[in-house]
Biopython code that builds the backbone (N, CA, C, O; Angstrom):
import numpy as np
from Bio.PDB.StructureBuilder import StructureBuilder

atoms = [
    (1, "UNK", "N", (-8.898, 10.227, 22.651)),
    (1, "UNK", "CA", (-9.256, 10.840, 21.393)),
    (1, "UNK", "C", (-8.024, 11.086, 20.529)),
    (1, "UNK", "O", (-7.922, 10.684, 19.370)),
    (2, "UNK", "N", (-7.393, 11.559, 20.978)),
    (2, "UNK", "CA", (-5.825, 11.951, 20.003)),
    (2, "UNK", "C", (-5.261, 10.058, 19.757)),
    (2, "UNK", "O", (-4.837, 9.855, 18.619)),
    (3, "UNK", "N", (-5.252, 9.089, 20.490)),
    (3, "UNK", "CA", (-4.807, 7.928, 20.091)),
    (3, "UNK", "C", (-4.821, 7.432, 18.617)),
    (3, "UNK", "O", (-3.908, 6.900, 17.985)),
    (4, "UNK", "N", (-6.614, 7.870, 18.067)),
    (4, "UNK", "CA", (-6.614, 7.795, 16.557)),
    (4, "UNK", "C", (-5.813, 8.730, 16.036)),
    (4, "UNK", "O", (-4.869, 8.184, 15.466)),
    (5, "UNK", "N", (-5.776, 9.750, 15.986)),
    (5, "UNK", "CA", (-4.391, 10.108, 14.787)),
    (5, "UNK", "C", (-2.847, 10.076, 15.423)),
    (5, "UNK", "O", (-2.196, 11.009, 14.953)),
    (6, "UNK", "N", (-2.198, 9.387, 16.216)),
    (6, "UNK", "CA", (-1.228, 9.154, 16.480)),
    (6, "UNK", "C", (-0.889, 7.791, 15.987)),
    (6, "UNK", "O", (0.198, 7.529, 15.471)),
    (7, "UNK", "N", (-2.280, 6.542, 16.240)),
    (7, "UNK", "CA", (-2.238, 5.123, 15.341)),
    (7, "UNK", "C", (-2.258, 5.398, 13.910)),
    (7, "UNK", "O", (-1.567, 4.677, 13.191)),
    (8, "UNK", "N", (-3.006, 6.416, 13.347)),
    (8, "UNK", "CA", (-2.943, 6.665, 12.047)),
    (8, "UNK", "C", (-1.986, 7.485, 11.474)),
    (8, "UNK", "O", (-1.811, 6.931, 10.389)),
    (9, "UNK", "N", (-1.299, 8.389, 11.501)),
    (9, "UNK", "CA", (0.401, 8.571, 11.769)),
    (9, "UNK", "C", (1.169, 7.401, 10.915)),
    (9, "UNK", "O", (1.387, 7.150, 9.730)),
    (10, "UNK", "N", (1.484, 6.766, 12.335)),
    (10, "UNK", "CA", (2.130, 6.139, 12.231)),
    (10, "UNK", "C", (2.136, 4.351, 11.615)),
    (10, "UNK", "O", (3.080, 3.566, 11.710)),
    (11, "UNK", "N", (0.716, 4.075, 10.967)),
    (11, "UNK", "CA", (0.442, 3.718, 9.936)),
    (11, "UNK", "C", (0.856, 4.009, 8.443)),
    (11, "UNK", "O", (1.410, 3.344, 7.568)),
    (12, "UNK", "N", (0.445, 5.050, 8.512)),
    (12, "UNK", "CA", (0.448, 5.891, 7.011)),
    (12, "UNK", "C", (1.981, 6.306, 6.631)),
    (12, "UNK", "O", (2.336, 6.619, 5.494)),
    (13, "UNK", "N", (3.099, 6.238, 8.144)),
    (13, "UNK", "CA", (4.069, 6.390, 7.835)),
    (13, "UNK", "C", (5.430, 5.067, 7.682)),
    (13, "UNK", "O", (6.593, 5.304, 7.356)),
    (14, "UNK", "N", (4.846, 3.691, 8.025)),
    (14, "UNK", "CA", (5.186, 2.841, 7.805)),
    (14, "UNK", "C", (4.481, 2.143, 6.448)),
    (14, "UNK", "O", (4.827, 1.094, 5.905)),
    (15, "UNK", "N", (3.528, 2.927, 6.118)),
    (15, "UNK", "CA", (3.276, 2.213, 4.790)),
    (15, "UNK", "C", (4.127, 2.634, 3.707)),
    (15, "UNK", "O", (4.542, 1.836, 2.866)),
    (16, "UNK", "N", (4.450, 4.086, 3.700)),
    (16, "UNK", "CA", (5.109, 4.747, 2.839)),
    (16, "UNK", "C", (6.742, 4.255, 2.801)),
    (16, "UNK", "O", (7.411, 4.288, 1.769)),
    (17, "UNK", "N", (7.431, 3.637, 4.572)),
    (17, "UNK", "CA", (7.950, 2.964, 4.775)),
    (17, "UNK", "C", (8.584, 1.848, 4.337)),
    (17, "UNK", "O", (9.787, 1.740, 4.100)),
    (18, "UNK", "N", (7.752, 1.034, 4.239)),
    (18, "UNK", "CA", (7.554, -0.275, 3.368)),
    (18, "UNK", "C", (7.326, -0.296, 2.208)),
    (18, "UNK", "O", (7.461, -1.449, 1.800)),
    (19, "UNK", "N", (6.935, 0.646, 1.132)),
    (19, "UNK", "CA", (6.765, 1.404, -0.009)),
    (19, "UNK", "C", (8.498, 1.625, -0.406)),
    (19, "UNK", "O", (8.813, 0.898, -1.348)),
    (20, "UNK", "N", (9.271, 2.194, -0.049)),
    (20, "UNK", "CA", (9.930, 2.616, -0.042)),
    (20, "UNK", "C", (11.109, 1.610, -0.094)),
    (20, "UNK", "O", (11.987, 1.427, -0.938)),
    (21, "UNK", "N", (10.802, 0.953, 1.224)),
    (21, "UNK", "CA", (11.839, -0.307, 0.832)),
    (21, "UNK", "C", (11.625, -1.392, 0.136)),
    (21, "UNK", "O", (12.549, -2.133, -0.199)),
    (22, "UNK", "N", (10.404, -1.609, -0.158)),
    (22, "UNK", "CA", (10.613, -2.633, -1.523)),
    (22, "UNK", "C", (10.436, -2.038, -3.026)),
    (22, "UNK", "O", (10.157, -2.803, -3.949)),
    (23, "UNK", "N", (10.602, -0.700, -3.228)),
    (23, "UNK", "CA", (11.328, -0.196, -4.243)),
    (23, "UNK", "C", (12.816, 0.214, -4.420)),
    (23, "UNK", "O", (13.450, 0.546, -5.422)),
    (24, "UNK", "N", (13.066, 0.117, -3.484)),
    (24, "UNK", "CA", (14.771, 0.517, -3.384)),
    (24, "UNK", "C", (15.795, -0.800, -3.778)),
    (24, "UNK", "O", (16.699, -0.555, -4.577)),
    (25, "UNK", "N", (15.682, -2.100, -3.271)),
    (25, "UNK", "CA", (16.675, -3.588, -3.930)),
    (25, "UNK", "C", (16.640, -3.469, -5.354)),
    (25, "UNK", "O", (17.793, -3.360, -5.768)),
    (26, "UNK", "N", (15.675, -3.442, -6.406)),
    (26, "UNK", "CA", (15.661, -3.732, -7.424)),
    (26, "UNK", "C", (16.657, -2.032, -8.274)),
    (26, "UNK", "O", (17.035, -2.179, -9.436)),
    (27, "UNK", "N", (16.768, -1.499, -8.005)),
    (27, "UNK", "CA", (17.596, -0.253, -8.436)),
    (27, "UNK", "C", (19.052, -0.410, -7.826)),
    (27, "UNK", "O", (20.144, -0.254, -8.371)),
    (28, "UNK", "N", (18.762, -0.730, -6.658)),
    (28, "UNK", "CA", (20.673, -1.329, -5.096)),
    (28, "UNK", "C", (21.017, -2.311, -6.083)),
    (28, "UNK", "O", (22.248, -2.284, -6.104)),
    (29, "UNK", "N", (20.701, -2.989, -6.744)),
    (29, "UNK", "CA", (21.341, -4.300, -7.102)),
    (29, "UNK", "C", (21.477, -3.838, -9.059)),
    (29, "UNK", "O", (22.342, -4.545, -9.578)),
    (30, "UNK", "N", (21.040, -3.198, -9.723)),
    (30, "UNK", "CA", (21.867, -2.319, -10.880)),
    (30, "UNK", "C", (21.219, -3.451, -12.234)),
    (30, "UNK", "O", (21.271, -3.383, -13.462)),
    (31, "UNK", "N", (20.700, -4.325, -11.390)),
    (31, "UNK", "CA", (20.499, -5.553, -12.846)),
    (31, "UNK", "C", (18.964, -5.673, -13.277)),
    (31, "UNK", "O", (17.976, -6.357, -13.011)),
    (32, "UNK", "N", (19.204, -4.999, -13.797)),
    (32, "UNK", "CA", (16.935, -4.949, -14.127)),
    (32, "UNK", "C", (16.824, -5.567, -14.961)),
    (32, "UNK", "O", (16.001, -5.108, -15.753)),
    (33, "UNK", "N", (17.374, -6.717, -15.334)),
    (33, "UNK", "CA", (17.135, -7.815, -16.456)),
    (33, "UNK", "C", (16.303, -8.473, -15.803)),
    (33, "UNK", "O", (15.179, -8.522, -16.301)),
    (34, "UNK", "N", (16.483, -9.067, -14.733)),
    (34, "UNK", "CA", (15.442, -9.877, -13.683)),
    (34, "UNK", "C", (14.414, -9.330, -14.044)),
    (34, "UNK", "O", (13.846, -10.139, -14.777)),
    (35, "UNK", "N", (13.677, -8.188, -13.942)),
    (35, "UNK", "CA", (12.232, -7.309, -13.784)),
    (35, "UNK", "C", (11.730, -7.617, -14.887)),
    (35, "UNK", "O", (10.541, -7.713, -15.191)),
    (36, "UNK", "N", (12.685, -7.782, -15.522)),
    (36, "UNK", "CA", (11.628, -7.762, -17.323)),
    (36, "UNK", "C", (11.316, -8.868, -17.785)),
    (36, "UNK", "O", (10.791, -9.022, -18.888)),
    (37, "UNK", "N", (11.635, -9.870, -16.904)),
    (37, "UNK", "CA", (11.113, -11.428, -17.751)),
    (37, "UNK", "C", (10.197, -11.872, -16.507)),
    (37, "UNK", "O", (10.226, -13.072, -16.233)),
    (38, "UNK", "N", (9.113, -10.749, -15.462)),
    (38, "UNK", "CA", (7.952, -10.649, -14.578)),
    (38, "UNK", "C", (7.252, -10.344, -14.870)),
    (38, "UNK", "O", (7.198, -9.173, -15.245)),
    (39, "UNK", "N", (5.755, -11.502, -14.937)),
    (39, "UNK", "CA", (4.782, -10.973, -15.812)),
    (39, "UNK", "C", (3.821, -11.357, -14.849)),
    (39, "UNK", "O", (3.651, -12.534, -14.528)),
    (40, "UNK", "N", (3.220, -10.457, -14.403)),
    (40, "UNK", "CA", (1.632, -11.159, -13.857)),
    (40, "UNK", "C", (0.468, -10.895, -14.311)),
    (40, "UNK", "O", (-0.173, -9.847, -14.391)),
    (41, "UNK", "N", (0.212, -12.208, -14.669)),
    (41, "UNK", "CA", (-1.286, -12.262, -15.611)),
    (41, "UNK", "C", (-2.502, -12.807, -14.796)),
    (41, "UNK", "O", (-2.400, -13.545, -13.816)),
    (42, "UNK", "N", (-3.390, -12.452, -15.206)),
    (42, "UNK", "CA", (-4.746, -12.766, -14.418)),
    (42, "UNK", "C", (-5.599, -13.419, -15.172)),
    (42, "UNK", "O", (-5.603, -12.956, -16.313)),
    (43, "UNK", "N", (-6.582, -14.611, -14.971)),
    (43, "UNK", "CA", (-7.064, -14.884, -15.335)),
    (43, "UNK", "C", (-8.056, -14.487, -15.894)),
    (43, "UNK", "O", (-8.418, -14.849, -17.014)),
    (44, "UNK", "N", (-8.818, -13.410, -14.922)),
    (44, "UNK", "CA", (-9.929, -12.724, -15.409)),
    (44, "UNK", "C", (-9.821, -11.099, -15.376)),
    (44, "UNK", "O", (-9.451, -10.514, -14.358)),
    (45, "UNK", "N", (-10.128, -10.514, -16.413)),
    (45, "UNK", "CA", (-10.085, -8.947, -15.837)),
    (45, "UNK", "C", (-11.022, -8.475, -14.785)),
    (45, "UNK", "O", (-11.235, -7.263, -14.731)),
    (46, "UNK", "N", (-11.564, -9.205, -14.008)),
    (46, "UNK", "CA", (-12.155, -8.665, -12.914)),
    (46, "UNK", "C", (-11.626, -7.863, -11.465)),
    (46, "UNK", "O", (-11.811, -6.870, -10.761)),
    (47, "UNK", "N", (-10.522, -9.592, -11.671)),
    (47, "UNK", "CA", (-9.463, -9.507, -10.417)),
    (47, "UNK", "C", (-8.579, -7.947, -10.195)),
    (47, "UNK", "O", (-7.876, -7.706, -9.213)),
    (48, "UNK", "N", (-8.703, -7.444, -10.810)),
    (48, "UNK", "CA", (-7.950, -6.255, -11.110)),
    (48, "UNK", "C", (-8.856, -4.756, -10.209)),
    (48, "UNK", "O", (-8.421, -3.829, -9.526)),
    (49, "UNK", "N", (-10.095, -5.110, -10.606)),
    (49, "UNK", "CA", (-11.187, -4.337, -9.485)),
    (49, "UNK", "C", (-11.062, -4.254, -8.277)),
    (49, "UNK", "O", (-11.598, -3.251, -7.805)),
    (50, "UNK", "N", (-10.224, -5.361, -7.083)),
    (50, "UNK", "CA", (-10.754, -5.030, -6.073)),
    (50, "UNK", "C", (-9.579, -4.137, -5.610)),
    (50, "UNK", "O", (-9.876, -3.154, -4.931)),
    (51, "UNK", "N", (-7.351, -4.530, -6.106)),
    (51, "UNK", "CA", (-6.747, -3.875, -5.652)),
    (51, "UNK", "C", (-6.759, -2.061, -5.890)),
    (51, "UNK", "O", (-6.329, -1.085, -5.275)),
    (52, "UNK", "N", (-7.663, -2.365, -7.389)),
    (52, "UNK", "CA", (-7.673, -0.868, -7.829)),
    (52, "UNK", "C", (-8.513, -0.504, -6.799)),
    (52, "UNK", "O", (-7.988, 0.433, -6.198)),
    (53, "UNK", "N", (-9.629, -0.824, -6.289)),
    (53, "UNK", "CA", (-10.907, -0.168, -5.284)),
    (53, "UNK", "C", (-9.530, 0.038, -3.926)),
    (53, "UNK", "O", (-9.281, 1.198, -3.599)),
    (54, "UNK", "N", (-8.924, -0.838, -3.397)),
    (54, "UNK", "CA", (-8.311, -0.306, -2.148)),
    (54, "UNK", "C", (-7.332, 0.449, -2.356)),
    (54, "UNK", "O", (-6.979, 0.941, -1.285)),
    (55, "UNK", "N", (-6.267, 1.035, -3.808)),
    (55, "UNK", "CA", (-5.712, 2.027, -4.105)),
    (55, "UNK", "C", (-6.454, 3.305, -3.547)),
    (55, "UNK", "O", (-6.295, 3.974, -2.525)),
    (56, "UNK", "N", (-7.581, 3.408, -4.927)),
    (56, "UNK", "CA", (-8.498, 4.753, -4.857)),
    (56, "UNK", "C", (-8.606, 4.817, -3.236)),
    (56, "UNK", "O", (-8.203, 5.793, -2.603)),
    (57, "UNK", "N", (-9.234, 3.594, -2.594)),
    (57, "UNK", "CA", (-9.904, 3.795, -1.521)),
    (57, "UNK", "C", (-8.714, 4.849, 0.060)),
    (57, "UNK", "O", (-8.891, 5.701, 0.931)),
    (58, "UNK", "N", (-7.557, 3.944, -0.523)),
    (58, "UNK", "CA", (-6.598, 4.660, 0.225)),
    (58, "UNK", "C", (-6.381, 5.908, 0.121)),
    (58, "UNK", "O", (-6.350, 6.635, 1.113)),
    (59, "UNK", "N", (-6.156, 6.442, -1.378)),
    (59, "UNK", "CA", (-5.410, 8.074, -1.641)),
    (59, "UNK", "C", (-7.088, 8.940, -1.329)),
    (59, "UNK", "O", (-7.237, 10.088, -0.908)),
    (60, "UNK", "N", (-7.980, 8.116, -1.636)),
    (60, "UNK", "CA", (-9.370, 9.433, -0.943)),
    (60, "UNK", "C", (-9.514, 9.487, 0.523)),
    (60, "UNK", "O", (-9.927, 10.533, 1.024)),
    (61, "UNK", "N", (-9.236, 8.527, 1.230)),
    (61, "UNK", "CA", (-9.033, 8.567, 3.361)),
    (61, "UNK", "C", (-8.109, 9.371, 3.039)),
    (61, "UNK", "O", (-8.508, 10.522, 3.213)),
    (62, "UNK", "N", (-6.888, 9.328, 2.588)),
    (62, "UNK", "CA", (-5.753, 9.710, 2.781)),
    (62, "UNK", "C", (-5.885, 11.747, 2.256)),
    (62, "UNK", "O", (-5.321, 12.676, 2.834)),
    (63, "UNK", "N", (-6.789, 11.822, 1.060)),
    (63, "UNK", "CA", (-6.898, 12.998, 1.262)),
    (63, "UNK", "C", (-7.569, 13.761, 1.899)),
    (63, "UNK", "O", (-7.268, 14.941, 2.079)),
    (64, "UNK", "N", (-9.098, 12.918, 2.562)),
    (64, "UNK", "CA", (-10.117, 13.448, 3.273)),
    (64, "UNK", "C", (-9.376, 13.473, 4.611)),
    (64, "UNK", "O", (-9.382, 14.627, 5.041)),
    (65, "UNK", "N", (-8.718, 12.597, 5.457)),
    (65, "UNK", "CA", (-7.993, 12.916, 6.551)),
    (65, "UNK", "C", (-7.296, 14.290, 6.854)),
    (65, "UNK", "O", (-7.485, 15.187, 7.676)),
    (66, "UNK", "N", (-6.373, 14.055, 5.796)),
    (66, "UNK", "CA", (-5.271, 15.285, 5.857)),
    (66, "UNK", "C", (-6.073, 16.890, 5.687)),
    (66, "UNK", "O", (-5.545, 17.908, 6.136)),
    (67, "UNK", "N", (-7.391, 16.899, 4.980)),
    (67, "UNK", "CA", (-7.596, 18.253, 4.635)),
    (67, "UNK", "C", (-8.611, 18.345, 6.093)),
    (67, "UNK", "O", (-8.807, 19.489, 6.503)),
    (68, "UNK", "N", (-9.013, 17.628, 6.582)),
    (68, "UNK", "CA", (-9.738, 17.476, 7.838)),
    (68, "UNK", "C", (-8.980, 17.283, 9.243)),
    (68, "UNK", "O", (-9.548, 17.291, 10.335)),
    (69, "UNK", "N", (-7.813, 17.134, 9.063)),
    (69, "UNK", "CA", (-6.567, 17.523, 9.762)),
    (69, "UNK", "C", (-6.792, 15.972, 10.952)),
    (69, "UNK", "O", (-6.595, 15.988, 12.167)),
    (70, "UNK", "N", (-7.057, 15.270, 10.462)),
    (70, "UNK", "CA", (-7.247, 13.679, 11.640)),
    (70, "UNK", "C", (-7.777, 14.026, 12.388)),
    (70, "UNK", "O", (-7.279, 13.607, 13.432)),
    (71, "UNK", "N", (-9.223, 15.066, 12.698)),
    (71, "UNK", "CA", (-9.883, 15.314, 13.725)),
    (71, "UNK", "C", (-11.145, 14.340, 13.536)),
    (71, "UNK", "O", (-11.814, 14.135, 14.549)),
    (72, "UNK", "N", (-11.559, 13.686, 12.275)),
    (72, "UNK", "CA", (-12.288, 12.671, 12.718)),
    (72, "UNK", "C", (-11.846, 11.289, 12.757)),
    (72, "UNK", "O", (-11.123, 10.614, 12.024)),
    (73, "UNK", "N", (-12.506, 11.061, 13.851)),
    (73, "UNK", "CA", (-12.033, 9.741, 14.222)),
    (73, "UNK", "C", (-12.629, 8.593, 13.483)),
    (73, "UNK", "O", (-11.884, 7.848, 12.846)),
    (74, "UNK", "N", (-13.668, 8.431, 13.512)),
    (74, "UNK", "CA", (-14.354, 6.889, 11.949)),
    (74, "UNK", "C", (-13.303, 7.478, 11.095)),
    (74, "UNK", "O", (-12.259, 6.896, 11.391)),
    (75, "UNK", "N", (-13.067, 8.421, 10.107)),
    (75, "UNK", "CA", (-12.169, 8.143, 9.041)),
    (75, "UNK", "C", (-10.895, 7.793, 9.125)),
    (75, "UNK", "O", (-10.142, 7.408, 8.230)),
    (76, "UNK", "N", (-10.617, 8.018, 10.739)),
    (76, "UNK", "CA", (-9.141, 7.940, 11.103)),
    (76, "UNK", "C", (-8.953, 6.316, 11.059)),
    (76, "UNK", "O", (-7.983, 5.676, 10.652)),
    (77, "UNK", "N", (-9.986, 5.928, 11.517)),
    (77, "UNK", "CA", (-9.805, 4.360, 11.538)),
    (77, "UNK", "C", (-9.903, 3.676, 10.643)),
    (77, "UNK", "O", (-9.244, 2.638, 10.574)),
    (78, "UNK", "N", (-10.960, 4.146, 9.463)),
    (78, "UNK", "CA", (-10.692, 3.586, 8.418)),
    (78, "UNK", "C", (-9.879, 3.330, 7.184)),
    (78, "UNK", "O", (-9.896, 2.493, 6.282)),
    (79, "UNK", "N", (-9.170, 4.364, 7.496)),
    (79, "UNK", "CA", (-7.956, 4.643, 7.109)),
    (79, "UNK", "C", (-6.682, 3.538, 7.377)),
    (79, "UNK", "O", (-5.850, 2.975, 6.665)),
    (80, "UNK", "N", (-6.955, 3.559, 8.537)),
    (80, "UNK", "CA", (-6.318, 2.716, 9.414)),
    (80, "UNK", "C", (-5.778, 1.601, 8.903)),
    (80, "UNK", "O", (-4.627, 1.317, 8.570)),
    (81, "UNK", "N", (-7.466, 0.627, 8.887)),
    (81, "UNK", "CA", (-7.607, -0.549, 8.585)),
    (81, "UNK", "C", (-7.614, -0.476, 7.058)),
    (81, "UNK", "O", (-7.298, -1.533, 6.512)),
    (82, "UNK", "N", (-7.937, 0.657, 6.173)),
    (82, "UNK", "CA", (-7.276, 0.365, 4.867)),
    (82, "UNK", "C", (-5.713, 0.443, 4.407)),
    (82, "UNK", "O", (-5.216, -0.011, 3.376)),
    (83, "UNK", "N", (-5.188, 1.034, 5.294)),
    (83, "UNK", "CA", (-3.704, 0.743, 5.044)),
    (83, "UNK", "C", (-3.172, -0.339, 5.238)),
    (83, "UNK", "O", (-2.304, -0.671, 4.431)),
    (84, "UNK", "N", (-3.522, -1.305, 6.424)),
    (84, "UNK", "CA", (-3.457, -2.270, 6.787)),
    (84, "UNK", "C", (-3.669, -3.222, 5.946)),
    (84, "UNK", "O", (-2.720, -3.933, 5.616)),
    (85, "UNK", "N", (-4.617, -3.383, 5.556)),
    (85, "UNK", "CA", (-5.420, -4.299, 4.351)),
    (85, "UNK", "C", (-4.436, -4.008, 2.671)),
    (85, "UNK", "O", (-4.543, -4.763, 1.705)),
    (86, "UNK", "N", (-3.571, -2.801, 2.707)),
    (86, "UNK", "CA", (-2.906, -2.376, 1.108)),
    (86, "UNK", "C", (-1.885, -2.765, 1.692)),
    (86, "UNK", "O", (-0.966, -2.849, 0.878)),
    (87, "UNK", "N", (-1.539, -3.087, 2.847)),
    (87, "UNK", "CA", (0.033, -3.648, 3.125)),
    (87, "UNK", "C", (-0.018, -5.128, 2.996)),
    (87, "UNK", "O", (0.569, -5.847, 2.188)),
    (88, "UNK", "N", (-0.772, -5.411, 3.876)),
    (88, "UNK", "CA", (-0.495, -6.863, 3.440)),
    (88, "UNK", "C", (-0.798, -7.435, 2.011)),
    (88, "UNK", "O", (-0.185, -8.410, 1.577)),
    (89, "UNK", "N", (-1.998, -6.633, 1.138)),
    (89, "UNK", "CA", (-1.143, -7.150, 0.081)),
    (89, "UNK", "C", (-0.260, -6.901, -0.717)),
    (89, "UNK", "O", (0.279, -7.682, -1.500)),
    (90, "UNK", "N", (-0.024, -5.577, -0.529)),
    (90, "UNK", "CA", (1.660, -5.278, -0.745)),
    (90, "UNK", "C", (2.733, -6.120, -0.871)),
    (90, "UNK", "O", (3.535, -6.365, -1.772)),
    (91, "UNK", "N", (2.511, -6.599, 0.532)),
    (91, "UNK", "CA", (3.666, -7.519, 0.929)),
    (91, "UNK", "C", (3.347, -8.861, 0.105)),
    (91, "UNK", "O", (4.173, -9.305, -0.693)),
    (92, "UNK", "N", (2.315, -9.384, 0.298)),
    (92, "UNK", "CA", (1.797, -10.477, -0.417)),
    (92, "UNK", "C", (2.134, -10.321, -2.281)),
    (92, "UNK", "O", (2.621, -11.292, -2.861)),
    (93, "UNK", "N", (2.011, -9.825, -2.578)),
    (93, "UNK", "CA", (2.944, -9.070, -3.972)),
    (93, "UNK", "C", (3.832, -9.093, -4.414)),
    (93, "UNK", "O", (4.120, -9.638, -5.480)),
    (94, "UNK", "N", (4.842, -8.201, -3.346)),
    (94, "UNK", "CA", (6.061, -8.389, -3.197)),
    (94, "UNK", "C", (7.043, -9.841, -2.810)),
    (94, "UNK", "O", (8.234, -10.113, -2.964)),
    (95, "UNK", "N", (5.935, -10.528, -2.271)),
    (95, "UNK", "CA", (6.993, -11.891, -2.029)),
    (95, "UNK", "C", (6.740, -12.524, -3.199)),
    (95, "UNK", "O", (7.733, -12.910, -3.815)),
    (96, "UNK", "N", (5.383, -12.789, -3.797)),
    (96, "UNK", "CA", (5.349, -13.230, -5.281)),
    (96, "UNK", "C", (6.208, -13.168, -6.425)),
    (96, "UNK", "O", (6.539, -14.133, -7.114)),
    (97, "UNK", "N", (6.613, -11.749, -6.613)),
    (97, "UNK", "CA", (7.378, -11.209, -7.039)),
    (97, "UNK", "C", (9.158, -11.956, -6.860)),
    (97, "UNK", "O", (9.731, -12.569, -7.761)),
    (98, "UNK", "N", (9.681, -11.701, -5.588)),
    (98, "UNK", "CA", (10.560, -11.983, -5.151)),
    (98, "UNK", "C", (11.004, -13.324, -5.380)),
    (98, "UNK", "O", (12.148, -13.609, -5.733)),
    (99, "UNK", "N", (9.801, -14.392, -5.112)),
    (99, "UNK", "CA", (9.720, -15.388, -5.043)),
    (99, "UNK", "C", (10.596, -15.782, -6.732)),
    (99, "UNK", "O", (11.674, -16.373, -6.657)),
    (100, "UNK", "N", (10.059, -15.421, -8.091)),
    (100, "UNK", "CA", (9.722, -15.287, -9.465)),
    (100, "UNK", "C", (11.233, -14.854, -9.938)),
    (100, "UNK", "O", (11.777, -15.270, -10.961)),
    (101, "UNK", "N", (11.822, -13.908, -8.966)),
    (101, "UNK", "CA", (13.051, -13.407, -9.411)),
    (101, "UNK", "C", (14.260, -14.412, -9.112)),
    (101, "UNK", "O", (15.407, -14.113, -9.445)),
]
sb = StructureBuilder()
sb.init_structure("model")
sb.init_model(0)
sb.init_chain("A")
sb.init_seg("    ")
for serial, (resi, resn, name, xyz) in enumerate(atoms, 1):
    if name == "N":
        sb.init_residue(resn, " ", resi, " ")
    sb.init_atom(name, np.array(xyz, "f"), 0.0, 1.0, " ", f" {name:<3s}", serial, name[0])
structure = sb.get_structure()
């Protein structure tokens, strides 16, 4: 029983993790000229719905957890697997990005 909020922990603290370090190069390196000629455009304004749905979806687990102190376990997991799911495309983002610079 305690396994779910020890996996979710330490999820939530490698996301912030990884958050963290791919905001930190672009400030380490002093040249933000690169950043400003990055544009990502979408074809449709739809596409824009689903990362916004797994934002929201994250910071509401993320507040229903914490005020419920990780004693339930379904939210613990879903949590889980939504952090999981905002990292990789995080990362998927971030290499786009990277890629562009």
């Amino acid at each position: 029983m305690k396994v779910n909020r020890i996996v979710t922990k330490i999820v939530i603290r490698l996301f912030f993790l990884l958050l963290l370090i791919a905001l930190v190069p672009p400030f380490l390196l002093g040249d933000s000229s690169k950043l400003q000629h990055i544009y990502l455009s979408f074809h449709y304004k739809w596409e824009m719905i689903f990362p916004a749905i797994l934002i929201l979806g994250f910071f509401s687990l993320l507040i229903i957890c914490a005020v419920k102190k990780y004693k339930e376990p379904d939210l613990n997991w879903l949590l889980v697997l939504n952090t999981v799911i905002l990292m990789a495309y995080g990362v998927a983002i971030y290499i786009r990005v990277y890629h562009m610079m």
